[in-house]
DOPA-337970 format. One record per atom (N, C-alpha, C): residue number from 1; residue in one letter; chain; atom name; z, y, x. Coordinates in steps of 0.2 Angstrom, whole numbers. Each point is the difference from the previous one (the first is absolute). Example, Ala and Ser with C-alpha at 12.3 -4.5 7.8 and 13.67 -1.06 7.14 Angstrom:
2
1|a|A|N|39|-28|66 $
1|a|A|CA|0|6|-4 $
1|a|A|C|0|6|4 $
2|s|A|N|-4|5|-2 $
2|s|A|CA|1|6|4 $
2|s|A|C|3|5|-4 $
END
This chain:
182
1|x|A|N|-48|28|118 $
1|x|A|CA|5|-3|-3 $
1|x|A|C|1|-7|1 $
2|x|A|N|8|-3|1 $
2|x|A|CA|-2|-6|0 $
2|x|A|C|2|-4|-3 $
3|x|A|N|-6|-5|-2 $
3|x|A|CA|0|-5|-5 $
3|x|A|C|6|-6|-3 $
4|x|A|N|2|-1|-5 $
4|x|A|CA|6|-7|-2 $
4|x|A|C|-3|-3|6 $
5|x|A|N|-5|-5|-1 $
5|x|A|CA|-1|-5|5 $
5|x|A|C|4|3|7 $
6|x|A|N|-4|3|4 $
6|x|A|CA|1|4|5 $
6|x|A|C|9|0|2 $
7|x|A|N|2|4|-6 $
7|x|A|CA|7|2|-1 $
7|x|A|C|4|-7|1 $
8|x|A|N|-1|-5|-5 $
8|x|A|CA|5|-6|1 $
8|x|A|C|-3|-3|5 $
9|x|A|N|-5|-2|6 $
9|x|A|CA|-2|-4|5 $
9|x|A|C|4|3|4 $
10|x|A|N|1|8|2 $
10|x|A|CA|2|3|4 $
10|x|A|C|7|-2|1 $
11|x|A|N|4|2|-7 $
11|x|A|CA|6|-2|1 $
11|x|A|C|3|-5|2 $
12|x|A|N|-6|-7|-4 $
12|x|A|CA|2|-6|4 $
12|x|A|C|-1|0|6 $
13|x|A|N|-5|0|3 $
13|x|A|CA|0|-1|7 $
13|x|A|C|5|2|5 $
14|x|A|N|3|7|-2 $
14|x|A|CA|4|4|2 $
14|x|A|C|5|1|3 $
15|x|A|N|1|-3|-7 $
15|x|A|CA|9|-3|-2 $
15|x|A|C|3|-5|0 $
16|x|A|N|-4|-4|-2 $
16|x|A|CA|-1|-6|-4 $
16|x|A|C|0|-8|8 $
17|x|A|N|4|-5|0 $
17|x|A|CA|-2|-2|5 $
17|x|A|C|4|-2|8 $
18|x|A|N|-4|-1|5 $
18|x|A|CA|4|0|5 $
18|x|A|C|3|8|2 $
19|x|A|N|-1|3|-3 $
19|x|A|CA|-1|8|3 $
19|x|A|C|10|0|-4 $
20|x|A|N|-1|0|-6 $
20|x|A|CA|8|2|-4 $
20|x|A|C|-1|-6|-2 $
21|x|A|N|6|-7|1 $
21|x|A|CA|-2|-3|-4 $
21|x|A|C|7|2|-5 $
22|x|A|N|1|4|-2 $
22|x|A|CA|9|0|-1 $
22|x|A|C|-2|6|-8 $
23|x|A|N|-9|0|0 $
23|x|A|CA|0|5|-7 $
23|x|A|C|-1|-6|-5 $
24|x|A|N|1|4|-6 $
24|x|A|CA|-1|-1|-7 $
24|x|A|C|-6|4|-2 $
25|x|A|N|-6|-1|-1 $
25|x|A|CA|-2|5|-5 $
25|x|A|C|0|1|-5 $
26|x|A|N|4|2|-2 $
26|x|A|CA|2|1|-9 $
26|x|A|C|0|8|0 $
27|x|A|N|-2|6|6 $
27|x|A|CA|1|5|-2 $
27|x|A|C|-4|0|-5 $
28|x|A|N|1|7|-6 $
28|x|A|CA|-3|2|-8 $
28|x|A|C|-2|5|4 $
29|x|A|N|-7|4|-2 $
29|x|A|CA|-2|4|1 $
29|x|A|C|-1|4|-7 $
30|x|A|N|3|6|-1 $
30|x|A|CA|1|3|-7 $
30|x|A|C|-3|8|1 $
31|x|A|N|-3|2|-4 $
31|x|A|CA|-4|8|1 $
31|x|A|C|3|5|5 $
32|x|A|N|4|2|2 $
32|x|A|CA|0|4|2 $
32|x|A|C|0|-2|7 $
33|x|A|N|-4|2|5 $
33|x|A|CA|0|-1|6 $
33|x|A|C|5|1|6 $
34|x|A|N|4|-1|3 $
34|x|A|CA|5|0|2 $
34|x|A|C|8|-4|-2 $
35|x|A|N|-2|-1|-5 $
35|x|A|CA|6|-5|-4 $
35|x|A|C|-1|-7|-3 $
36|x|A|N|-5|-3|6 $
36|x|A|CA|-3|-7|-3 $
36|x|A|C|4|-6|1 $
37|x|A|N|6|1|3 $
37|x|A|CA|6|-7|-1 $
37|x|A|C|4|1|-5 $
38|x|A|N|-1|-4|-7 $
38|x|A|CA|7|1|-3 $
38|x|A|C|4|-5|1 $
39|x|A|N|0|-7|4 $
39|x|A|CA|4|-5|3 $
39|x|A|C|1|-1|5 $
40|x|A|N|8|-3|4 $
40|x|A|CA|-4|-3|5 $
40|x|A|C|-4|-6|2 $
41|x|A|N|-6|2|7 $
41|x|A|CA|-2|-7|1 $
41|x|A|C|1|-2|6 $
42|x|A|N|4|1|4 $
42|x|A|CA|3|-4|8 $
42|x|A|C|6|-5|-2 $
43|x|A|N|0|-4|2 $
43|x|A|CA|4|-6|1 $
43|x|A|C|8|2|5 $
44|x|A|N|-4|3|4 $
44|x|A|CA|5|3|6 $
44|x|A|C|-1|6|1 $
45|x|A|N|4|2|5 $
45|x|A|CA|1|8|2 $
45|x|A|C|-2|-1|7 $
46|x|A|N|-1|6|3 $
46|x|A|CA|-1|1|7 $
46|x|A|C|-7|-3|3 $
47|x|A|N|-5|-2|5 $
47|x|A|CA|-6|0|0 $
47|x|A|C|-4|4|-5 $
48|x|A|N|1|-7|-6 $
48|x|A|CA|-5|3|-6 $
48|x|A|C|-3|6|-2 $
49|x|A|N|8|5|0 $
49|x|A|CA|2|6|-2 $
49|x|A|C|-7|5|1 $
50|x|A|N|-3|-2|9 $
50|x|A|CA|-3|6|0 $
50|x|A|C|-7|-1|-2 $
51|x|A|N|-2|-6|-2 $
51|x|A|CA|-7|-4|-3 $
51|x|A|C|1|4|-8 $
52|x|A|N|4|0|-3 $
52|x|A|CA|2|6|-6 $
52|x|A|C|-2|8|-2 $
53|x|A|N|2|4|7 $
53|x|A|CA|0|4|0 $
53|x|A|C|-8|3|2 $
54|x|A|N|-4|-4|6 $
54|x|A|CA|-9|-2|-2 $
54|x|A|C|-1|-3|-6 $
55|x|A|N|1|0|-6 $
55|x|A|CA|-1|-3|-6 $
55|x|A|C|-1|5|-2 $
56|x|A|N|6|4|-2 $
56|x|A|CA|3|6|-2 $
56|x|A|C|-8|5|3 $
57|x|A|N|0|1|6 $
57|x|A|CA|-5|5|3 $
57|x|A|C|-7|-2|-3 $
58|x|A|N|-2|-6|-3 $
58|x|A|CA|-7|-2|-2 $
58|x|A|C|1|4|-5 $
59|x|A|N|2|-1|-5 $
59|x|A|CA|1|3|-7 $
59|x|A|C|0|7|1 $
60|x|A|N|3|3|6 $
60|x|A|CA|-1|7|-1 $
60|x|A|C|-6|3|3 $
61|x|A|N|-2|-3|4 $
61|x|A|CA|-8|0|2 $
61|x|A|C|-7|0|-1 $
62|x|A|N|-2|-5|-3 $
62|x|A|CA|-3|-3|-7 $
62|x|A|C|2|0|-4 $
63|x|A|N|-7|4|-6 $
63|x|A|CA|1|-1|-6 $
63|x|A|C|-1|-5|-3 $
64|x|A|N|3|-2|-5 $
64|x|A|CA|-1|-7|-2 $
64|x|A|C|-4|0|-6 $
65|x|A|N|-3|-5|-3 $
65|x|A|CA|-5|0|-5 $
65|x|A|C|5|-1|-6 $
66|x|A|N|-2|2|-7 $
66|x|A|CA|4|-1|-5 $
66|x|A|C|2|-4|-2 $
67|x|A|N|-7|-6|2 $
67|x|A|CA|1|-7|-2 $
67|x|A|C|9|-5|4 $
68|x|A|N|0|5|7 $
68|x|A|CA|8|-1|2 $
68|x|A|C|5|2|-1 $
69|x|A|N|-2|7|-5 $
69|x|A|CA|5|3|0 $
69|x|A|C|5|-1|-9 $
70|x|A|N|-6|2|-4 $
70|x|A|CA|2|2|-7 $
70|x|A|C|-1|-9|-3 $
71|x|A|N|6|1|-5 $
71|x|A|CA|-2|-8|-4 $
71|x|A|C|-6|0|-4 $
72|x|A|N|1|-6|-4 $
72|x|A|CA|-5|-3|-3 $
72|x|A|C|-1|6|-6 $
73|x|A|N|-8|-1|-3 $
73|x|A|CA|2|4|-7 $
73|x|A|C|2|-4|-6 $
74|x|A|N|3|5|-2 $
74|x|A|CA|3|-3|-9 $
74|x|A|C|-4|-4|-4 $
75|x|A|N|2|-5|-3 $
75|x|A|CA|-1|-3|-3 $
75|x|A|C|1|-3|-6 $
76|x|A|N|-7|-1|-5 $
76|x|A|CA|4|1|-9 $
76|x|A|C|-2|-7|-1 $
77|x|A|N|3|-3|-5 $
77|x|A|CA|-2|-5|-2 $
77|x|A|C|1|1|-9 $
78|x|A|N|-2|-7|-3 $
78|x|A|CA|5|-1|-7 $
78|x|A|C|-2|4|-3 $
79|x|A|N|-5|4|-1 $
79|x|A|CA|-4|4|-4 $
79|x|A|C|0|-2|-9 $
80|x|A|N|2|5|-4 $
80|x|A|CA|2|-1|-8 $
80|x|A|C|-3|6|-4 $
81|x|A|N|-3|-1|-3 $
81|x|A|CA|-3|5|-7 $
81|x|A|C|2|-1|-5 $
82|x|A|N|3|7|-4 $
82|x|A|CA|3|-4|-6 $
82|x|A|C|-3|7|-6 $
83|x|A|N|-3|0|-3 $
83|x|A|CA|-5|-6|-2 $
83|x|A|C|-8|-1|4 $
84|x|A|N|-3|-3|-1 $
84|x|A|CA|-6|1|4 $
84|x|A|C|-6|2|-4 $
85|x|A|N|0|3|-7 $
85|x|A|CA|-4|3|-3 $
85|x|A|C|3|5|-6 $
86|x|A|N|-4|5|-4 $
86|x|A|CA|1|4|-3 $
86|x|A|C|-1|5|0 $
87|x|A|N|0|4|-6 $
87|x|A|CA|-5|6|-2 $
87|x|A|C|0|3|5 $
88|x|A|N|0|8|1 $
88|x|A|CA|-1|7|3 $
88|x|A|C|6|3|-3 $
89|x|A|N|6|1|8 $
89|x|A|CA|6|2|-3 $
89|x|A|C|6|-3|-1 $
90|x|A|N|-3|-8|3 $
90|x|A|CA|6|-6|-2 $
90|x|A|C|3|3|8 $
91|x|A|N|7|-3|1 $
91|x|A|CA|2|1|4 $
91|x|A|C|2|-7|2 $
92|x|A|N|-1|-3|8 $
92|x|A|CA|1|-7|4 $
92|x|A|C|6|2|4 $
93|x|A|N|0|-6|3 $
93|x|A|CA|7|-2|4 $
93|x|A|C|-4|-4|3 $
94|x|A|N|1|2|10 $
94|x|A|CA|-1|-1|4 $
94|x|A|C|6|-3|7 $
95|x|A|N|-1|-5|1 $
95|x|A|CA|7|-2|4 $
95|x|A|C|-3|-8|5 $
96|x|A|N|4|5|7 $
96|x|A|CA|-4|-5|5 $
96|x|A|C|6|0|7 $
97|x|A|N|2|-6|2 $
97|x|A|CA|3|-1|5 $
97|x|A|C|-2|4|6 $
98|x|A|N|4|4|4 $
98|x|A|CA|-2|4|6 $
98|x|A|C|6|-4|5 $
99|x|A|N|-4|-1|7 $
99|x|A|CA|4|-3|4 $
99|x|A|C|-3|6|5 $
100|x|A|N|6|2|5 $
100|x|A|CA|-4|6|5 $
100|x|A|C|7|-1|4 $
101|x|A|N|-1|4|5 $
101|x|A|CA|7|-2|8 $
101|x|A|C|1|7|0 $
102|x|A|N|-7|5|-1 $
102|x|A|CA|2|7|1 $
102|x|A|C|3|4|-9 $
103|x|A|N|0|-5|-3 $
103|x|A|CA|3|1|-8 $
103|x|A|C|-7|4|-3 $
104|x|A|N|-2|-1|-5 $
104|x|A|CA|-4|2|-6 $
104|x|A|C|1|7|-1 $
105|x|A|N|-7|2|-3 $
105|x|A|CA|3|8|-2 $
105|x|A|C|-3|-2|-8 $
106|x|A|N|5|0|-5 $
106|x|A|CA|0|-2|-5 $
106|x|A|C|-5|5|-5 $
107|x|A|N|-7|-4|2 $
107|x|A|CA|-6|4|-2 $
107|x|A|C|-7|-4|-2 $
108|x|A|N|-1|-2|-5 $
108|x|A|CA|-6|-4|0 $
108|x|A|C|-5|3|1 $
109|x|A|N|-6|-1|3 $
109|x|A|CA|-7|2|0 $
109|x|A|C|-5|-4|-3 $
110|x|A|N|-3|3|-6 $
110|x|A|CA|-5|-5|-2 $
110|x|A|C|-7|2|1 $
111|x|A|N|-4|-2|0 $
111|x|A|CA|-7|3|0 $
111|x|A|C|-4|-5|-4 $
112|x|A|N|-2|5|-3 $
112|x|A|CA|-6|-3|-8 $
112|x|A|C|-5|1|4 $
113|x|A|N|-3|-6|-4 $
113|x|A|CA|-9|-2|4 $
113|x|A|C|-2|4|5 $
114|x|A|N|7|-3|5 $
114|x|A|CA|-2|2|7 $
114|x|A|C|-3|10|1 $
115|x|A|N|4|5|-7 $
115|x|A|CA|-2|7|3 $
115|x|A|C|6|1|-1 $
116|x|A|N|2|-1|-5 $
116|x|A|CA|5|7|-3 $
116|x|A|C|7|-4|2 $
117|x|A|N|4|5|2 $
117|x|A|CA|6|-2|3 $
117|x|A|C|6|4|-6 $
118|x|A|N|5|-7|-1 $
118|x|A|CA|5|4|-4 $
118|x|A|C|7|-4|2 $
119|x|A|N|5|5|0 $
119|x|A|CA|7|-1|2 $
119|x|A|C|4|-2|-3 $
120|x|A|N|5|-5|1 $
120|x|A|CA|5|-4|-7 $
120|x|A|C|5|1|2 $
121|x|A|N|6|4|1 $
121|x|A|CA|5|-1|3 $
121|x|A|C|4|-5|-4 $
122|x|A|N|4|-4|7 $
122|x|A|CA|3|-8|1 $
122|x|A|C|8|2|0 $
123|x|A|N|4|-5|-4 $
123|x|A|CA|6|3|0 $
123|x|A|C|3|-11|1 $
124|x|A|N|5|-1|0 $
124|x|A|CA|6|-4|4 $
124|x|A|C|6|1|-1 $
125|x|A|N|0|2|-7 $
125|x|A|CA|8|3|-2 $
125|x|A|C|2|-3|-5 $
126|x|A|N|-4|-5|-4 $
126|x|A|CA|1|-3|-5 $
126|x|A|C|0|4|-6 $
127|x|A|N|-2|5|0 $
127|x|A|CA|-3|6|-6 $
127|x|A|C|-6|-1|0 $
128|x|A|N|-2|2|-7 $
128|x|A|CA|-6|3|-4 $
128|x|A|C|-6|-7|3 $
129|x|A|N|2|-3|0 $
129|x|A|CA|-3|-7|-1 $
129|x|A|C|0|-3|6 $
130|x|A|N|4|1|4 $
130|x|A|CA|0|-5|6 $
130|x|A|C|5|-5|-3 $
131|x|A|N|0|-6|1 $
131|x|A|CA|6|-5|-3 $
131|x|A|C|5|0|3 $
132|x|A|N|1|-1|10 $
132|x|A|CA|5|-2|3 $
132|x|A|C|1|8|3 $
133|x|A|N|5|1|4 $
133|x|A|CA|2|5|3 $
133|x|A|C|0|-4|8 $
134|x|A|N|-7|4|6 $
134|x|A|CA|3|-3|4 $
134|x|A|C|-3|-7|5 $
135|x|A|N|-4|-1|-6 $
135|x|A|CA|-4|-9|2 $
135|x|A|C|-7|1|3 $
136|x|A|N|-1|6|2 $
136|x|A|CA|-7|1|3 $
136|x|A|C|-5|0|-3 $
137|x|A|N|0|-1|-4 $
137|x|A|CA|-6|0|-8 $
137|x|A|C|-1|6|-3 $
138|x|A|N|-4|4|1 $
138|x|A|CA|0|9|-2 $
138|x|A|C|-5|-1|-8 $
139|x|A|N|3|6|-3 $
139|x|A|CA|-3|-2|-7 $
139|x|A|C|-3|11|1 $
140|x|A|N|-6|-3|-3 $
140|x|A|CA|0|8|-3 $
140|x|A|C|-7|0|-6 $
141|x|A|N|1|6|-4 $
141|x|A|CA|-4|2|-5 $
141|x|A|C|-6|4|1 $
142|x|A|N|-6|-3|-4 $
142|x|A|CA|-5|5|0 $
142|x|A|C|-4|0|-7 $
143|x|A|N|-4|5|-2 $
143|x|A|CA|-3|3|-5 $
143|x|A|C|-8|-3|1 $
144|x|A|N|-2|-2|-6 $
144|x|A|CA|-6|0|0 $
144|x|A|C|-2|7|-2 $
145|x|A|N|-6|3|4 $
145|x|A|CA|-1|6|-3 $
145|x|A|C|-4|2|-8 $
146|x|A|N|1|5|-3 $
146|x|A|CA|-5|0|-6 $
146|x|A|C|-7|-1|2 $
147|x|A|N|0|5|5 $
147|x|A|CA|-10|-4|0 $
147|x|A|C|-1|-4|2 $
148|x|A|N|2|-7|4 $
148|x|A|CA|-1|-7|2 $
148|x|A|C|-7|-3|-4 $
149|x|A|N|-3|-1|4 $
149|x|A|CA|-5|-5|-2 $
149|x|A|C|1|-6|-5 $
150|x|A|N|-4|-3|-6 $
150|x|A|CA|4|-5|-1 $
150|x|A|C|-4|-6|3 $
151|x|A|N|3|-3|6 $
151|x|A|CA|-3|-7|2 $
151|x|A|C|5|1|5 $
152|x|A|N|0|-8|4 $
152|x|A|CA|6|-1|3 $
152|x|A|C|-2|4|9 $
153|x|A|N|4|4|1 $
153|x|A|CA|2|-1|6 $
153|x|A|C|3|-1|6 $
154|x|A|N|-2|-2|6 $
154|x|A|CA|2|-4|8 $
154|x|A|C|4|9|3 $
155|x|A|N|6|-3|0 $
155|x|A|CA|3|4|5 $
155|x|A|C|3|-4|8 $
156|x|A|N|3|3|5 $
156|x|A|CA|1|-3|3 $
156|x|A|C|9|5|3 $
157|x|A|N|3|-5|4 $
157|x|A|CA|8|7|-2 $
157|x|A|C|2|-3|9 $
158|x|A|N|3|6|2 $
158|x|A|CA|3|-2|6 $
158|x|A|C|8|5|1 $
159|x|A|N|3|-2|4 $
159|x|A|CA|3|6|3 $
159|x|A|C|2|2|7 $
160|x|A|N|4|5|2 $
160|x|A|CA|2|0|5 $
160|x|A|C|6|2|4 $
161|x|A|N|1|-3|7 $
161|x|A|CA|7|0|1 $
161|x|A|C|2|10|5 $
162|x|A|N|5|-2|0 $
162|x|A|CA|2|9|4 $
162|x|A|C|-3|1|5 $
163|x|A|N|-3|-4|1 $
163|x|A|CA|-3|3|7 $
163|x|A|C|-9|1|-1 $
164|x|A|N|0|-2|-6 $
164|x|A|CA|-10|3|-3 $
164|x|A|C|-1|-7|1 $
165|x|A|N|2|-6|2 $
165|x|A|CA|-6|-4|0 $
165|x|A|C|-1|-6|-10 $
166|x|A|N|-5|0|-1 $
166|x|A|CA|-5|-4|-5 $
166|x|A|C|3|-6|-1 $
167|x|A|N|2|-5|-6 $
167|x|A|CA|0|-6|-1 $
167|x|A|C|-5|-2|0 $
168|x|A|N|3|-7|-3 $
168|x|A|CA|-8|-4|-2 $
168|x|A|C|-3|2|-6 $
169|x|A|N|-6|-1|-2 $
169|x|A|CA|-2|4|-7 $
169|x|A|C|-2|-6|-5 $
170|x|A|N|5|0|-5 $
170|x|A|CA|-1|-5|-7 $
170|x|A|C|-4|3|-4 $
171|x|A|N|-2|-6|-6 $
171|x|A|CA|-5|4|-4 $
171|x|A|C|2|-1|-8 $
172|x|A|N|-2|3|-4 $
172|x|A|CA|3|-2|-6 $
172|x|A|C|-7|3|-4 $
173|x|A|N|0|-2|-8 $
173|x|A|CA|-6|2|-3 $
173|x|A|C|4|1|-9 $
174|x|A|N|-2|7|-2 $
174|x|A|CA|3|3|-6 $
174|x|A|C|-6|0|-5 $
175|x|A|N|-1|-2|-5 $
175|x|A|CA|-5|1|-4 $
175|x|A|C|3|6|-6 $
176|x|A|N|-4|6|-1 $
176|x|A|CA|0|5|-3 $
176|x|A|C|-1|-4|-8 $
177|x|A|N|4|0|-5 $
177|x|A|CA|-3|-1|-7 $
177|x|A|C|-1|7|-3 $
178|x|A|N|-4|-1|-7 $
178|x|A|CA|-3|3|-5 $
178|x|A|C|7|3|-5 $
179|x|A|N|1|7|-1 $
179|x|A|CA|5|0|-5 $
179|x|A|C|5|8|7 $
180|x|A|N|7|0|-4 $
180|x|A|CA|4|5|2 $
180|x|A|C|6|-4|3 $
181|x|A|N|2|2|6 $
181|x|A|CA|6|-3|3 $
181|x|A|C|5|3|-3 $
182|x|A|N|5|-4|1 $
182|x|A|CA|8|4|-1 $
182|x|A|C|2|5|2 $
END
């Protein structure tokens, strides 16, 4: 396979230069392999044209690494607990900025002290305790469970975009109190 480095020296040399001097390289490379122009990058027509269509041909020849192909992973910010303690049974409010290219799949992931994994669905509607409809700020609910330990708890939350890949992972800490939740 051949490597980013590999991949952009190539094309410079290539293309890039006394060879074409009449390119732009602003081509986008986008996942699907054979559809890696969404703009044009020649200045002029004619010469260049067939330096293009060898472009075209690297792409369908080698496969490219992901890191050229697929964007960046999603990313959370602005992390909020509301409340940040209470009995067994209390129900919190969860709501955190997601920024992603490939769009969010509106789903929190938390993991308590790094085993146990629990799902929070995120909504953006301005419902059920999201404030704004729409502002990238995802709000969602969860339960403390009845048998919760009472002492505070590290969890940590991520999510992920359509295409499977992981944010960054934030951390937040719930203390479980003594007594009955609502």
């Amino acid at each position: 396979m051949i490597g980013p480095g590999l991949f952009k020296k190539f094309i410079l040399q290539r293309f890039v230069g006394a060879r074409c001097p009449d390119l732009i390289a602003t081509a986008e490379i986008v996942p699907r392999i054979g559809s890696i122009f969404s703009s044009p990058f020649f200045l002029k027509q004619g010469a260049a044209m067939k330096h293009s269509m060898a472009l075209i041909a690297i792409a369908l020849i080698f496969p490219l690494p992901l890191s050229l192909v697929e964007p960046s992973d999603p990313m959370i910010s602005d992390l909020t607990v509301s409340p940040t303690s209470g009995p067994a049974g209390s129900v919190y409010t969860l709501s955190v900025r997601i920024a992603s290219q490939k769009g969010a799949i509106p789903l929190l992931h938390q993991i308590r002290e790094g085993r146990e994994t629990i799902a929070v669905p995120l909504r953006d509607d301005g419902l059920a305790g999201d404030l704004v409809k729409g502002d990238g700020i995802y709000t969602g609910r969860g339960e403390v469970p009845p048998t919760a330990a009472r002492q505070t708890h590290r969890f940590e939350v991520y999510v992920r975009n359509q295409t499977g890949r992981k944010s960054n992972r934030l951390e937040y800490r719930f203390t479980v109190l003594e007594g009955a939740g609502i």
